[in-house]
N, C-alpha and C positions, 0 to 999 in steps of 0.2 A: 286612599290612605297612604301615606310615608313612611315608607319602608326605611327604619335605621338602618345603619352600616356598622356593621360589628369589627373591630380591630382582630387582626392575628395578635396573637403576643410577642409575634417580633417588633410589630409597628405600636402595638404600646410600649414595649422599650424601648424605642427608635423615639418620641414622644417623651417619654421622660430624661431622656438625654439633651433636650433640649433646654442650656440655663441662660437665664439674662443675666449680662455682666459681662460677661467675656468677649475676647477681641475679635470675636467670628460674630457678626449682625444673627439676628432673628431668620433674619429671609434666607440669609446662605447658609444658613444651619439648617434649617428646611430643604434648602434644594439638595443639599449633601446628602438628607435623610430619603431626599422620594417623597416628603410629603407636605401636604397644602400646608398654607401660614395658616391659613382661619382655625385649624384643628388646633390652634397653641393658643387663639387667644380667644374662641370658644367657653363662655362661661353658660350652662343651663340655667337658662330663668323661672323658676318653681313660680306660675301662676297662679291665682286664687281660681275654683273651681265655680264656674257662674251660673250652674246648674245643681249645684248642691240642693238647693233648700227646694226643688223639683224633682230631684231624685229620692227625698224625703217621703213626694206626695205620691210619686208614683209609684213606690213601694208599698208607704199604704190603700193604693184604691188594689194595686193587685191582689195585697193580701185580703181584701176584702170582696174580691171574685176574679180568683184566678184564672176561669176560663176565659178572662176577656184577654183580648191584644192592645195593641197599638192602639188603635181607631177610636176604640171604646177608650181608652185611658185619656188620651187629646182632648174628648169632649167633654171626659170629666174635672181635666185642669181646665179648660178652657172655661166650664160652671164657675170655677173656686177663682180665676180671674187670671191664670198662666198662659202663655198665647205661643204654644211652640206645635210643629209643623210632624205627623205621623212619622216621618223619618227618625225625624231628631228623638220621637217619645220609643222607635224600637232599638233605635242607637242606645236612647240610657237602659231601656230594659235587657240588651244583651250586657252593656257594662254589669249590671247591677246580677246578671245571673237570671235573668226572670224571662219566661216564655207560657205563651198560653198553652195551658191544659186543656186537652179535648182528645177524645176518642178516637184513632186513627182505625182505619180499615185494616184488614188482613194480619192481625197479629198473628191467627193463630193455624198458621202456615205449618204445612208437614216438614222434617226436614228428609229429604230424600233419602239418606242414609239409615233411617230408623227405623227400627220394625213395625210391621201395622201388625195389632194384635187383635183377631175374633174376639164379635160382644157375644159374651156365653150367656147372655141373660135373653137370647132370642126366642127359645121354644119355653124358656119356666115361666109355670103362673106363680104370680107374686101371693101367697098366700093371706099370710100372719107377722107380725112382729120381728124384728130382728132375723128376718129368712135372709131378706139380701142387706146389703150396706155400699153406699158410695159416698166417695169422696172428691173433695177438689181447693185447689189453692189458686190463688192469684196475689198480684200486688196493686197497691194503690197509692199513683205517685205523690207526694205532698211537698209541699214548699221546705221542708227539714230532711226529707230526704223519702223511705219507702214506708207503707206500710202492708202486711201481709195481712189475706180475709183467707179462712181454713172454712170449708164448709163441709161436714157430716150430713149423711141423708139417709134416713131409715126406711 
């Protein structure tokens, strides 16, 4: 990947000082300033994007099973008649924000700093109804963003 080169704002003023017409050439106006000619006559070419209408598809096969990746997504353009290469389909899916969901290991790691609290429910028999109560939350990540599952347990 090509790393741009970001101007100080001295050398974009240094840059705008630069006018055609005047009896100082292009080039020695440049060497005065410190800086290349190409940066003066530099126009950026706004391409068409020639993977649009595959960024289309591969947005919807994810939305239609998130947990798949890259591999799984190629063969299902590759079905519908699109002929691009597992890189090129995890390249558009970081562009696009999209990565597989699946289950990682060890989320739910102690933090060393926290107190460990005794389960006081070790020596009671659970009798009847509403004697004990627990609870618990999580999240579950969705393509719009979180959503929370609250569980009660009598």
């Amino acid at each position: 990947m090509v790393k741009k080169k970001v101007l100080s704002g001295e050398r974009r003023e240094r840059i705008k000082m630069i006018e055609p017409g005047i009896e100082i050439s292009i080039k020695r106006q440049c060497e005065l300033l410190g800086i290349n000619r190409l940066r003066v006559y530099y126009d950026k070419v706004m391409r068409p994007d020639r993977y649009e209408k595959i960024k289309v598809e591969v947005k919807r096969i994810w939305e239609g099973m998130p947990s798949r990746g890259a591999r799984y997504i190629v063969r299902e353009l590759f079905e519908i008649g699109y002929r691009i290469g597992r890189k090129k389909a995890g390249e558009l899916m970081r562009l696009l924000g999209l990565s597989a969901l699946f289950v990682r290991k060890n989320l739910t790691k102690r933090a060393k700093g926290h107190k460990k609290y005794p389960y006081l429910l070790r020596d009671i028999k659970i009798e009847r109804v509403n004697q004990v109560w627990s609870t618990d939350i999580t999240y579950i990540k969705l393509a719009s963003g979180f959503a929370y599952l609250t569980a009660v347990i009598d």
